[in-house]
C-alpha positions as CSV (number, residue, x, y, z in Angstrom):
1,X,0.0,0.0,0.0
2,X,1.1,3.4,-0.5
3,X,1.2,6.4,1.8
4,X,-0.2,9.9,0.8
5,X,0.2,13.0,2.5
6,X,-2.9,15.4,2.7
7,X,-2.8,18.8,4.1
8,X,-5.2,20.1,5.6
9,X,-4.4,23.5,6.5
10,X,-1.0,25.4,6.3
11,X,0.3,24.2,9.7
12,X,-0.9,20.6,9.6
13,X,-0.9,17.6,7.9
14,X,-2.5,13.8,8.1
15,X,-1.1,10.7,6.9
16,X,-3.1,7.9,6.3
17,X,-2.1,4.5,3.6
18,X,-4.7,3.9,0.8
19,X,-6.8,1.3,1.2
20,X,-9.0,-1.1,-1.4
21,X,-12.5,-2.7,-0.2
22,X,-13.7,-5.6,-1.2
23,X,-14.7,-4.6,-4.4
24,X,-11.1,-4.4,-5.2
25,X,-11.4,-0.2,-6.2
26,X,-9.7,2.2,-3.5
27,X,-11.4,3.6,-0.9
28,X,-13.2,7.1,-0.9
29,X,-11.3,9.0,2.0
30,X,-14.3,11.3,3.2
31,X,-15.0,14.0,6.0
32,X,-17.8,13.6,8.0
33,X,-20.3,16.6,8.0
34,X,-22.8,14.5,10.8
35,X,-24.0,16.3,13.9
36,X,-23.1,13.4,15.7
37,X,-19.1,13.3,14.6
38,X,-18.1,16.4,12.6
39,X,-15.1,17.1,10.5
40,X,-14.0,13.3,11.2
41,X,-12.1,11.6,8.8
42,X,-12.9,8.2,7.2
43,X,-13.3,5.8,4.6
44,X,-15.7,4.2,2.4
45,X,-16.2,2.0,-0.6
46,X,-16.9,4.5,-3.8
47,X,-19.7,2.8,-4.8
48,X,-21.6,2.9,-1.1
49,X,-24.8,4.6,-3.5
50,X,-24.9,1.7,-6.0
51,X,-24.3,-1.6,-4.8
52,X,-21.2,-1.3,-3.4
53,X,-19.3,-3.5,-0.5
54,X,-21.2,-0.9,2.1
55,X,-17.2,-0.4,3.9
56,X,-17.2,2.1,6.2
57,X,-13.9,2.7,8.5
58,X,-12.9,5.8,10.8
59,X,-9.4,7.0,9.9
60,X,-6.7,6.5,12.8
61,X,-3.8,8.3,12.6
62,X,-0.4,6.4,11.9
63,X,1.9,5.9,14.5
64,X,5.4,6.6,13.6
């Protein structure tokens, strides 16, 4: 898996490694807008909407 760097403003940054679901596409890397858990990070299988493998995983940050 590869690693990708995403900035998210100009002081910090998040790291997170790609992932594939089980419909063998990468991952959508999303930010919740939810009452319930705003401005979390996480992922989900791109085609969640149309059939998709439904995945659905919070983001952790990577220890180094």
């Amino acid at each position: 898996m590869s690693t990708s760097n995403t900035s998210m403003s100009d002081t910090s940054e998040i790291q997170f490694r790609n992932r594939k679901c089980r419909c063998e596409v990468r991952a959508t890397f999303r930010i919740s807008e939810s009452k319930e858990n705003p401005v979390m990070v996480y992922f989900a299988c791109l085609f969640n909407n149309t059939n998709g493998c439904g995945l659905f995983e919070w983001w952790m940050p990577l220890h180094k």
